[in-house]
PDB file as gemmi writes it, atoms N, CA and C in Angstrom:
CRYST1    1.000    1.000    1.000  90.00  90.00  90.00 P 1                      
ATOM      1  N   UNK A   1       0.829  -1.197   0.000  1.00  0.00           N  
ATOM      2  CA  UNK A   1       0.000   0.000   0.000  1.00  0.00           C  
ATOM      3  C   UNK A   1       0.873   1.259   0.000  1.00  0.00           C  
ATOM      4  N   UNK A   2       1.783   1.603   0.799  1.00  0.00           N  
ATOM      5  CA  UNK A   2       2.930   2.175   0.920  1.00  0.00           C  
ATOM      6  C   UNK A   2       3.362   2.330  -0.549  1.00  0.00           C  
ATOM      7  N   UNK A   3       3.791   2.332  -1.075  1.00  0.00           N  
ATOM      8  CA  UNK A   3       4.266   2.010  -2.576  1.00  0.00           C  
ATOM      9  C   UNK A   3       3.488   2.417  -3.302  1.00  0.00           C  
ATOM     10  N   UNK A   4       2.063   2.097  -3.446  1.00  0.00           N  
ATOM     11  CA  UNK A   4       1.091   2.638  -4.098  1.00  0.00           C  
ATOM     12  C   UNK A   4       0.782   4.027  -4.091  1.00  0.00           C  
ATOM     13  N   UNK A   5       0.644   4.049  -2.739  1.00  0.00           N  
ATOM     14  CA  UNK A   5       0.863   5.594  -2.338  1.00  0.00           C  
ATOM     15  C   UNK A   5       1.718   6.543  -2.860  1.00  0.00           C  
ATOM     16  N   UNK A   6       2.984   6.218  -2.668  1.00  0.00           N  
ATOM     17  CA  UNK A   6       3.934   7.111  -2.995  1.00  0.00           C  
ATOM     18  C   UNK A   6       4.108   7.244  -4.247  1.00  0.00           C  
ATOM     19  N   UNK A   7       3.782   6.122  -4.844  1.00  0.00           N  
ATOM     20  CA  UNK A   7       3.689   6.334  -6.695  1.00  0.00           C  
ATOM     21  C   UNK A   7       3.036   7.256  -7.319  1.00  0.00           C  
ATOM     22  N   UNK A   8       1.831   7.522  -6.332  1.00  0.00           N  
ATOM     23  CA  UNK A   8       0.641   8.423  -6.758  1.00  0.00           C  
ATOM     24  C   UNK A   8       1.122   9.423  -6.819  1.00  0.00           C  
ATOM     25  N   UNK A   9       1.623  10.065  -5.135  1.00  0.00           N  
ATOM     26  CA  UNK A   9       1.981  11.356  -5.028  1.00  0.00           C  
ATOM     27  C   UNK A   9       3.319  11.948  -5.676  1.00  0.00           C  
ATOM     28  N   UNK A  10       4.153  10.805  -6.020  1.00  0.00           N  
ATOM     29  CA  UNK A  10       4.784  11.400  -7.160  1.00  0.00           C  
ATOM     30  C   UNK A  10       4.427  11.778  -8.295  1.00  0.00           C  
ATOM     31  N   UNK A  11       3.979  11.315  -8.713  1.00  0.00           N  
ATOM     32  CA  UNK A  11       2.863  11.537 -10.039  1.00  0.00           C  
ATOM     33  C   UNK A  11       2.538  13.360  -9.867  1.00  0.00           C  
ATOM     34  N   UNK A  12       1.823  13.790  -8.622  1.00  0.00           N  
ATOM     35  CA  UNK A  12       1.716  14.887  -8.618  1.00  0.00           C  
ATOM     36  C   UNK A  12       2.978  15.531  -8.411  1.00  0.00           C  
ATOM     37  N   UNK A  13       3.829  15.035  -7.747  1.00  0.00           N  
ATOM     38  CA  UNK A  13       4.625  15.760  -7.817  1.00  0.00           C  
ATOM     39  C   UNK A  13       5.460  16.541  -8.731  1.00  0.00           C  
ATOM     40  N   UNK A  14       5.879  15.330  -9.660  1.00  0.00           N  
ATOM     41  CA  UNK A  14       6.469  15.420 -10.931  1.00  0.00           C  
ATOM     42  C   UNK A  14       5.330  16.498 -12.040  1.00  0.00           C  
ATOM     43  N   UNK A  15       4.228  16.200 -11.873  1.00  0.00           N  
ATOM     44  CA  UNK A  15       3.424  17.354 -12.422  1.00  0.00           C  
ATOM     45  C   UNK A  15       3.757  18.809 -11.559  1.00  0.00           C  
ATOM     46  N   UNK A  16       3.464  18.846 -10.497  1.00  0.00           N  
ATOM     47  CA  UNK A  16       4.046  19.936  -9.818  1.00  0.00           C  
ATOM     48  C   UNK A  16       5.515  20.910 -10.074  1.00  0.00           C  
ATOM     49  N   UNK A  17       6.475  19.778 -10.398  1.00  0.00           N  
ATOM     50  CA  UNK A  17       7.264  20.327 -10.892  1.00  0.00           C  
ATOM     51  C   UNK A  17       8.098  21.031 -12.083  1.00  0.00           C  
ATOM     52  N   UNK A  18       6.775  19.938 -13.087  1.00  0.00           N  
ATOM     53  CA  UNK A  18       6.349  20.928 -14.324  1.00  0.00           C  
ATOM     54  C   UNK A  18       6.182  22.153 -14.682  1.00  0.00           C  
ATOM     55  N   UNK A  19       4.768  22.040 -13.672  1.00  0.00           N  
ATOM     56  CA  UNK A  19       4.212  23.480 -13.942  1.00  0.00           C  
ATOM     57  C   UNK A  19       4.879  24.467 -13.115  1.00  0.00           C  
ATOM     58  N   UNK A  20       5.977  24.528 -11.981  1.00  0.00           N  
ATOM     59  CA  UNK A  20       6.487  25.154 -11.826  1.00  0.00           C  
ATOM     60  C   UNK A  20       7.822  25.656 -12.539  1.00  0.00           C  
ATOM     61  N   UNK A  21       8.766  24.785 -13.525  1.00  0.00           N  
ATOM     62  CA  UNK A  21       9.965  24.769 -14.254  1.00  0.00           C  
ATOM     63  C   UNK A  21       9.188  25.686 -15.338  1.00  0.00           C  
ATOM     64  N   UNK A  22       7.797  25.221 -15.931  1.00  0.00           N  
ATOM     65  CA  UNK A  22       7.335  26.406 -17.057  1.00  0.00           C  
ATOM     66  C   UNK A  22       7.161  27.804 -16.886  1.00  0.00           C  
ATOM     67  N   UNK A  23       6.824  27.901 -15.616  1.00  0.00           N  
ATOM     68  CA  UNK A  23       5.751  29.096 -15.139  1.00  0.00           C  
ATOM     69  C   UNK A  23       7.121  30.191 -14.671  1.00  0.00           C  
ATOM     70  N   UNK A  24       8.393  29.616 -14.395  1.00  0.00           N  
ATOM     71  CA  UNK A  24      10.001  30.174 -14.039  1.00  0.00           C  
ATOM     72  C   UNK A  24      10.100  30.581 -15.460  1.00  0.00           C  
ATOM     73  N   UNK A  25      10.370  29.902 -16.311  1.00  0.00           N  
ATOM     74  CA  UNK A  25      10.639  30.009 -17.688  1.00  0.00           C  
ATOM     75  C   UNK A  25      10.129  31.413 -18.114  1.00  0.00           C  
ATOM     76  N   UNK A  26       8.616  31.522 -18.274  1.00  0.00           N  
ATOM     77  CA  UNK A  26       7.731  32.402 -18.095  1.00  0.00           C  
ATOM     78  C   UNK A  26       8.323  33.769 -17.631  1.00  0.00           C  
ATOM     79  N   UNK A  27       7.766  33.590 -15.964  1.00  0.00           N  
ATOM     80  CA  UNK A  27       8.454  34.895 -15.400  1.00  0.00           C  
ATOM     81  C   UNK A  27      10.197  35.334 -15.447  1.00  0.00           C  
ATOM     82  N   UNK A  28      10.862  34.307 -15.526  1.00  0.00           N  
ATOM     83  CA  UNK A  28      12.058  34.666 -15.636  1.00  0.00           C  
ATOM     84  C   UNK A  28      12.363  35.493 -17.095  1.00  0.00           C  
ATOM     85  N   UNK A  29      11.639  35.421 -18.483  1.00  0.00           N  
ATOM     86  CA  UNK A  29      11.207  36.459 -19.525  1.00  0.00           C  
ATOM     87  C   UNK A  29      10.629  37.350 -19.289  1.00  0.00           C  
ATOM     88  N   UNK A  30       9.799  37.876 -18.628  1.00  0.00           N  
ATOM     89  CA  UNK A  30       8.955  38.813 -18.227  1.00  0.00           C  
ATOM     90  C   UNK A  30       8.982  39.570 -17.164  1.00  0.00           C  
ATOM     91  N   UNK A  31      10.216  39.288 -16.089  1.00  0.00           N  
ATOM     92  CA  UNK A  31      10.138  40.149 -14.680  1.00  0.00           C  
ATOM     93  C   UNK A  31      10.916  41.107 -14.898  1.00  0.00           C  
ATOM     94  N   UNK A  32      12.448  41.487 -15.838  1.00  0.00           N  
ATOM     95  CA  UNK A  32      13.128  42.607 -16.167  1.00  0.00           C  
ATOM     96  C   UNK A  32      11.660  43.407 -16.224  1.00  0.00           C  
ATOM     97  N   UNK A  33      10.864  43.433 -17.083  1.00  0.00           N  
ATOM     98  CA  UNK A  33       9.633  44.638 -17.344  1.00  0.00           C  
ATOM     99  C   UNK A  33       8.678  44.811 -16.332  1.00  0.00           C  
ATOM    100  N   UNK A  34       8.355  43.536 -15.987  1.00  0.00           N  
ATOM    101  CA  UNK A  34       7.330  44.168 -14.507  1.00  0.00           C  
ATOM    102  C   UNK A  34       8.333  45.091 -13.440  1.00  0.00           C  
ATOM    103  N   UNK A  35       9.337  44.533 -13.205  1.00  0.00           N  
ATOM    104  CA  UNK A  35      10.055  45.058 -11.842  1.00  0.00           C  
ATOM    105  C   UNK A  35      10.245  46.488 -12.750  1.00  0.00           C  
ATOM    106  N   UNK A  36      10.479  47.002 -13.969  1.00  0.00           N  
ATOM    107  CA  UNK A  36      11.151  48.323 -14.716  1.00  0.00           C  
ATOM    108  C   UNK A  36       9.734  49.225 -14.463  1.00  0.00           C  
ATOM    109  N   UNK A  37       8.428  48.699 -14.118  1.00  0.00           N  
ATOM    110  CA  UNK A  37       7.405  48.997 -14.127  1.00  0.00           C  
ATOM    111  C   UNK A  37       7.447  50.025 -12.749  1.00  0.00           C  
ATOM    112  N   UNK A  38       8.169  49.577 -11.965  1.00  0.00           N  
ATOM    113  CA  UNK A  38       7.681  49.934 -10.611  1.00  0.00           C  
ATOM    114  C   UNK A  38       8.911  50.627  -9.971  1.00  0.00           C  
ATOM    115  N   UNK A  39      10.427  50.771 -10.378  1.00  0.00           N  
ATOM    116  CA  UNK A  39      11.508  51.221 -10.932  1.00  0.00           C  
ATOM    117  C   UNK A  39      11.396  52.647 -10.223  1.00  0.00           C  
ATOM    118  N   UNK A  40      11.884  53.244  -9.559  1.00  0.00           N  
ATOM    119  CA  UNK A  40      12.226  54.845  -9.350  1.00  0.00           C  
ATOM    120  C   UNK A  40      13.756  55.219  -8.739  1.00  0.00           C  
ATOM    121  N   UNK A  41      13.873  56.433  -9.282  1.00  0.00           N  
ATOM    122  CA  UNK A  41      15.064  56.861  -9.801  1.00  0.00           C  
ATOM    123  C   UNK A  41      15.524  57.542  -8.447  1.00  0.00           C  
ATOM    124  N   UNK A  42      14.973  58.067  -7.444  1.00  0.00           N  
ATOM    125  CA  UNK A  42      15.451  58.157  -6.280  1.00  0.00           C  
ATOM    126  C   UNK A  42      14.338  58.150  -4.877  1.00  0.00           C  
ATOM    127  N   UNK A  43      14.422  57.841  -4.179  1.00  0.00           N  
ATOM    128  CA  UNK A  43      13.503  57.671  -3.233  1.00  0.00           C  
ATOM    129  C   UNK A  43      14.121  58.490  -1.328  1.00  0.00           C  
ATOM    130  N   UNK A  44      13.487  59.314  -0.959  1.00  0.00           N  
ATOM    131  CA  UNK A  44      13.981  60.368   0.118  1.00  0.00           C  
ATOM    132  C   UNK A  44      14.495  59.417   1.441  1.00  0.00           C  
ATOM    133  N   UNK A  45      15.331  59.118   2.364  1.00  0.00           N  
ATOM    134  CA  UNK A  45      15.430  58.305   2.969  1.00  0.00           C  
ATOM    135  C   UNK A  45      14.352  57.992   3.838  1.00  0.00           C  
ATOM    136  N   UNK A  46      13.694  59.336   4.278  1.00  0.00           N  
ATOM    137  CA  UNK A  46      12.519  59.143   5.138  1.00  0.00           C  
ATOM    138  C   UNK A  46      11.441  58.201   4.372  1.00  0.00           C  
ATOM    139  N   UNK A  47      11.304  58.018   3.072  1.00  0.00           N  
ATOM    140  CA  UNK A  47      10.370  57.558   2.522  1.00  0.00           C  
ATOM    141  C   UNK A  47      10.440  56.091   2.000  1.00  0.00           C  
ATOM    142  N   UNK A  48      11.791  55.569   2.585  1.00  0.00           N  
ATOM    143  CA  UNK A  48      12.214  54.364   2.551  1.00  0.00           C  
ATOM    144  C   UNK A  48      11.325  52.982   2.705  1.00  0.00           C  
ATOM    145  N   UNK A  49      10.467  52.660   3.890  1.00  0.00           N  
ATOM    146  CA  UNK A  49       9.872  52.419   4.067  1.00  0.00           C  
ATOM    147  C   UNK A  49       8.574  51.804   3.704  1.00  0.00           C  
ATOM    148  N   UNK A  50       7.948  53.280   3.124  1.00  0.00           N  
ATOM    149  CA  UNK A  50       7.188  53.668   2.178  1.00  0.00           C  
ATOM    150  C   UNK A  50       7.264  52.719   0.782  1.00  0.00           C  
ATOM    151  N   UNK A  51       8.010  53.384  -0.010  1.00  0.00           N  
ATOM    152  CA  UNK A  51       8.696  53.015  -0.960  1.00  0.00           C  
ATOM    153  C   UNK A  51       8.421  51.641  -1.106  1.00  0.00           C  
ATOM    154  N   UNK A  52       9.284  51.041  -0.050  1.00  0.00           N  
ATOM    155  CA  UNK A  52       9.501  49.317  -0.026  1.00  0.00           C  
ATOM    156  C   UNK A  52       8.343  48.351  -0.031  1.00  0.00           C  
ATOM    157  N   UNK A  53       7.508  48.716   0.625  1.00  0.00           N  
ATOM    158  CA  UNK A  53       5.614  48.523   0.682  1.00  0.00           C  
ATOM    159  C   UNK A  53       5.056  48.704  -0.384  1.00  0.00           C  
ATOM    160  N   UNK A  54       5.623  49.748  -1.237  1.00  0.00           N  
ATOM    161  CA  UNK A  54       4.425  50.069  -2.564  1.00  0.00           C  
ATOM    162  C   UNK A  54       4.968  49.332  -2.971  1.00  0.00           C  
ATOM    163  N   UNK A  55       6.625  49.579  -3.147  1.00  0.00           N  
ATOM    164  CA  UNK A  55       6.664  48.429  -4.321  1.00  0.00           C  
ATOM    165  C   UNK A  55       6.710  47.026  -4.087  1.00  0.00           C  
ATOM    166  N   UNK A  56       6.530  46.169  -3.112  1.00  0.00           N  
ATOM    167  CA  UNK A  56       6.468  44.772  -2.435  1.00  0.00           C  
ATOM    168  C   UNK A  56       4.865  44.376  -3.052  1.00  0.00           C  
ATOM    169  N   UNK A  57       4.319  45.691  -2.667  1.00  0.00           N  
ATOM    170  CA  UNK A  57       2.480  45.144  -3.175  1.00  0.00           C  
ATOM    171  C   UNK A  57       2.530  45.195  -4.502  1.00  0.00           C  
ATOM    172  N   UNK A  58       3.407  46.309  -5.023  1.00  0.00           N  
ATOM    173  CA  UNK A  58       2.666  46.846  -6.337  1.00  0.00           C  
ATOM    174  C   UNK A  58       3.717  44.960  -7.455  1.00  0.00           C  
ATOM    175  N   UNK A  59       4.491  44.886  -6.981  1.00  0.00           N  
ATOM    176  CA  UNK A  59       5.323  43.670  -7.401  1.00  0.00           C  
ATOM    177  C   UNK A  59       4.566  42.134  -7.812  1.00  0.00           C  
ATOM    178  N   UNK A  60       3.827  42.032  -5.878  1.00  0.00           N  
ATOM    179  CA  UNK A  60       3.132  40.768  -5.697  1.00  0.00           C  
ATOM    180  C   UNK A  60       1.728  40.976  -6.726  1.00  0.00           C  
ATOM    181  N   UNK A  61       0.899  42.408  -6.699  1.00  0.00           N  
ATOM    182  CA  UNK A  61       0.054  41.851  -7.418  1.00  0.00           C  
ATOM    183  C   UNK A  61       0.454  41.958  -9.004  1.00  0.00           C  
ATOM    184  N   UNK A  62       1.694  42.285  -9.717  1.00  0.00           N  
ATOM    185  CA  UNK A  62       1.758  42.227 -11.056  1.00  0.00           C  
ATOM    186  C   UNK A  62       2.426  40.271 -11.331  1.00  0.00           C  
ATOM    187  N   UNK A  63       2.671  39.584  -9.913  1.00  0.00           N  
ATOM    188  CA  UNK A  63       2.712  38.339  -9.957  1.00  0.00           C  
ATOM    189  C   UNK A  63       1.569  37.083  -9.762  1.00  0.00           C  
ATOM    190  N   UNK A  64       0.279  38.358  -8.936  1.00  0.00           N  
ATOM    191  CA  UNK A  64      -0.711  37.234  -8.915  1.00  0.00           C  
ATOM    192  C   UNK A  64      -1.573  36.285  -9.923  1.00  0.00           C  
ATOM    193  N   UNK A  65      -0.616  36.780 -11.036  1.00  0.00           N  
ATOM    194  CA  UNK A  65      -1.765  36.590 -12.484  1.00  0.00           C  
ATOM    195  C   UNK A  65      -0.878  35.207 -13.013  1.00  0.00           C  
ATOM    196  N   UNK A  66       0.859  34.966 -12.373  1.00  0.00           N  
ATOM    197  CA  UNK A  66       1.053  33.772 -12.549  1.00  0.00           C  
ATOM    198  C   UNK A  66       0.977  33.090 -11.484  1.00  0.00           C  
ATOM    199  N   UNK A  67       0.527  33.022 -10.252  1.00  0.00           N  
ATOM    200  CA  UNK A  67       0.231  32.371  -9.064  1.00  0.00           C  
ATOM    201  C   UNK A  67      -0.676  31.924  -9.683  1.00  0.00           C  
ATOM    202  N   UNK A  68      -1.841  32.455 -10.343  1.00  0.00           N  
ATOM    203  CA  UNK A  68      -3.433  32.156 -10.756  1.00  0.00           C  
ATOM    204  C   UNK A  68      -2.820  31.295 -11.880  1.00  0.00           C  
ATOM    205  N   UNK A  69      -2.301  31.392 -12.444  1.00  0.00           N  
ATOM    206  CA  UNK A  69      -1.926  29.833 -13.501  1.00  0.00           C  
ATOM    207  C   UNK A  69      -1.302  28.833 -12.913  1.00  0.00           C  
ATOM    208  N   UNK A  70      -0.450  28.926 -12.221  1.00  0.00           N  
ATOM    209  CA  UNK A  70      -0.125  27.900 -11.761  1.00  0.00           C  
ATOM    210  C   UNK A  70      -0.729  27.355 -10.769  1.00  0.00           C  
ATOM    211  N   UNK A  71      -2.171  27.703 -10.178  1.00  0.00           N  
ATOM    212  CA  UNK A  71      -2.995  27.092  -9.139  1.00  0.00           C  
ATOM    213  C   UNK A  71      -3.654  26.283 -10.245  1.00  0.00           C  
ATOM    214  N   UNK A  72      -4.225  27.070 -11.413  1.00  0.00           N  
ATOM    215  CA  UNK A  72      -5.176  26.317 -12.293  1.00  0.00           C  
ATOM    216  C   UNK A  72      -4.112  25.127 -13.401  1.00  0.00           C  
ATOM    217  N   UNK A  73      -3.136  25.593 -13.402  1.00  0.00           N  
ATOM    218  CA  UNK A  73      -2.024  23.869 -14.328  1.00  0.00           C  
ATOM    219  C   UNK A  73      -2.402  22.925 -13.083  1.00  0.00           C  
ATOM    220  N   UNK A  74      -1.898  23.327 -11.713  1.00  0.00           N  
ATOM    221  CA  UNK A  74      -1.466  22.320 -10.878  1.00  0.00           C  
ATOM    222  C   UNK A  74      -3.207  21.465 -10.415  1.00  0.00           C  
ATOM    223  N   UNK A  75      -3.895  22.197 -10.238  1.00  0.00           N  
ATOM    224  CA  UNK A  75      -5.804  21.805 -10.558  1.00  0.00           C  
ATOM    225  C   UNK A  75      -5.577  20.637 -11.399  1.00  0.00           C  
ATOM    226  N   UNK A  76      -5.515  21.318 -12.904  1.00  0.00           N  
ATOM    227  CA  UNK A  76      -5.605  20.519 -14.293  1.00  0.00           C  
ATOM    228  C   UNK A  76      -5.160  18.936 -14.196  1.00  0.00           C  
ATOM    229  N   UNK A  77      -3.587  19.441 -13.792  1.00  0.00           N  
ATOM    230  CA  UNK A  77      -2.886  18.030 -13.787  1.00  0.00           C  
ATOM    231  C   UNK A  77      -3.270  16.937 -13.179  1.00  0.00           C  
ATOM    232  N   UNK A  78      -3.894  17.420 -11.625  1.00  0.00           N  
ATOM    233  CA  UNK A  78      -4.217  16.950 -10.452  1.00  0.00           C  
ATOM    234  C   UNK A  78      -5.567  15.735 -10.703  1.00  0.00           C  
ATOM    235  N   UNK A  79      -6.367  17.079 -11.612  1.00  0.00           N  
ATOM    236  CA  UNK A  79      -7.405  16.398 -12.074  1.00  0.00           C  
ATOM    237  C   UNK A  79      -7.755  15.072 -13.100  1.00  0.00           C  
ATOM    238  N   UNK A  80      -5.940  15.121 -13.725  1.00  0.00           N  
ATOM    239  CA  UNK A  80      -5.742  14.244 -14.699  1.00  0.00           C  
ATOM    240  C   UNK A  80      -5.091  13.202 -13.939  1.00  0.00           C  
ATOM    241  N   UNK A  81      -4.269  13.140 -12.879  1.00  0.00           N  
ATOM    242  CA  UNK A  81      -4.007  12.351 -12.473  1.00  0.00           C  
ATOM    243  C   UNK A  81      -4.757  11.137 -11.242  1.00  0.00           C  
ATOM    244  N   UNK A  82      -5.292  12.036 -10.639  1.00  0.00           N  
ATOM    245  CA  UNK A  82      -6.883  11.636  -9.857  1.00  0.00           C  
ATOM    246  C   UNK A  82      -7.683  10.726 -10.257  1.00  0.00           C  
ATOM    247  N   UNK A  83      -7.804  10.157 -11.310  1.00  0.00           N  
ATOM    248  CA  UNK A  83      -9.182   9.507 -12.075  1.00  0.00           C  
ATOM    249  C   UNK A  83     -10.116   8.682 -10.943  1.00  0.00           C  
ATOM    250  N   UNK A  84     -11.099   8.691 -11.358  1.00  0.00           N  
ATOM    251  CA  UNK A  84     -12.661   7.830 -10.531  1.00  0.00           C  
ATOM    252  C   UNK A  84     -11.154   6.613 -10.305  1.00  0.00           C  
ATOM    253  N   UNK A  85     -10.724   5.515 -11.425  1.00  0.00           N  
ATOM    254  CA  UNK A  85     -10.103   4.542 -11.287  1.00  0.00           C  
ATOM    255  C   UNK A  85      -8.667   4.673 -10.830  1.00  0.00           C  
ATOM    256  N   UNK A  86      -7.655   5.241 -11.035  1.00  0.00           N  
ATOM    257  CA  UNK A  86      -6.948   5.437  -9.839  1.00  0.00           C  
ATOM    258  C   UNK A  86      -7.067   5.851  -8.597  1.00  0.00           C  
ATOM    259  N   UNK A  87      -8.048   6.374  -8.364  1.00  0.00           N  
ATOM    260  CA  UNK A  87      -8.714   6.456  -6.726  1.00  0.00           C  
ATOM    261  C   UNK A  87      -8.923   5.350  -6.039  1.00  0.00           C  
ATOM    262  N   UNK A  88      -9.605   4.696  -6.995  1.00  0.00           N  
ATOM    263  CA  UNK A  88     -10.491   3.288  -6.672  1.00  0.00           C  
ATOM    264  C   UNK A  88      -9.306   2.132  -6.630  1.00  0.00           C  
ATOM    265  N   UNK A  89      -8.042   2.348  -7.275  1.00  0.00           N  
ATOM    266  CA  UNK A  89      -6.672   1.356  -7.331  1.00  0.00           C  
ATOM    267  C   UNK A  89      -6.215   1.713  -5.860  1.00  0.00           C  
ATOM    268  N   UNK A  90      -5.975   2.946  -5.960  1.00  0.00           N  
ATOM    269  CA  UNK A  90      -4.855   3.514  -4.269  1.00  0.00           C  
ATOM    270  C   UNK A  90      -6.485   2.984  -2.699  1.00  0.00           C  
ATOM    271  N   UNK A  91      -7.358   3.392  -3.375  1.00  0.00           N  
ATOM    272  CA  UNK A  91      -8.284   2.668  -2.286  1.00  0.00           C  
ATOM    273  C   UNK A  91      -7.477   1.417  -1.721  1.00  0.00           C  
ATOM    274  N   UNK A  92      -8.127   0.471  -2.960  1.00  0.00           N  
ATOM    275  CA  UNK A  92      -8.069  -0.962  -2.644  1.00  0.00           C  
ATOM    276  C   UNK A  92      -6.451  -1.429  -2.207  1.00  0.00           C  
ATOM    277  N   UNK A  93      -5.687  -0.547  -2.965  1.00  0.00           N  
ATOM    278  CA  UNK A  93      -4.374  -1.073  -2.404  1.00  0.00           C  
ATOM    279  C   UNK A  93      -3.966  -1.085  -0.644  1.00  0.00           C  
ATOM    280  N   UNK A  94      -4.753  -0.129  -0.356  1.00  0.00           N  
ATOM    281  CA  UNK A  94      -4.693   0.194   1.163  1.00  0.00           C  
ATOM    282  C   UNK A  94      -5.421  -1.123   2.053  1.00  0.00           C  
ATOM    283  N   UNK A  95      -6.137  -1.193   1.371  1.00  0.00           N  
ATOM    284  CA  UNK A  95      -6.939  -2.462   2.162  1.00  0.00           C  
ATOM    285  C   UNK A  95      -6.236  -4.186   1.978  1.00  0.00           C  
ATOM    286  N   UNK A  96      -5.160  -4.102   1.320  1.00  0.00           N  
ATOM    287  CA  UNK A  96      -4.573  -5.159   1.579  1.00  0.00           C  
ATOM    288  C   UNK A  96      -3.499  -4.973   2.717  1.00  0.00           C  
TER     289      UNK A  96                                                      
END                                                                             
């Protein structure tokens, strides 16, 4: 049963690690321009702070749009790997 198990969750895993090696690929093309987005040329020391907050938020949400793909690949895969009948295999394997 043990075995069965772990076969499974590799399965996701190895999907998991898919969609994360693509989704790098991805942003690693595309973050020079988001981060140039948010970019300023001098900032007052008092406003340091400041600064670091806008741009931490203004950063995370120009990233939430690949968080949101990679929740819905890692869904997809999940869903492909899941079937009614591999459920029903890792069941029964447990019960021996």
């Amino acid at each position: 049963a043990y075995n069965s198990v772990l076969q499974h969750q590799m399965k996701h895993h190895h999907a998991n690690e898919k969609v994360v090696d693509t989704l790098v690929e991805q942003l690693k093309n595309d973050l020079p321009v988001i981060l140039s987005r948010f970019e300023r040329s001098f900032v007052n020391k008092r406003d340091i702070d400041i600064a670091y907050e806008e741009m931490i938020e203004s950063v995370n949400g120009a990233l939430k749009p690949y968080q949101m793909d990679m929740d819905a690949l890692i869904k997809d895969y999940a869903a492909y790997i899941d079937t009614p009948e591999e459920l029903k295999a890792l069941a029964n394997s447990c019960k021996d």
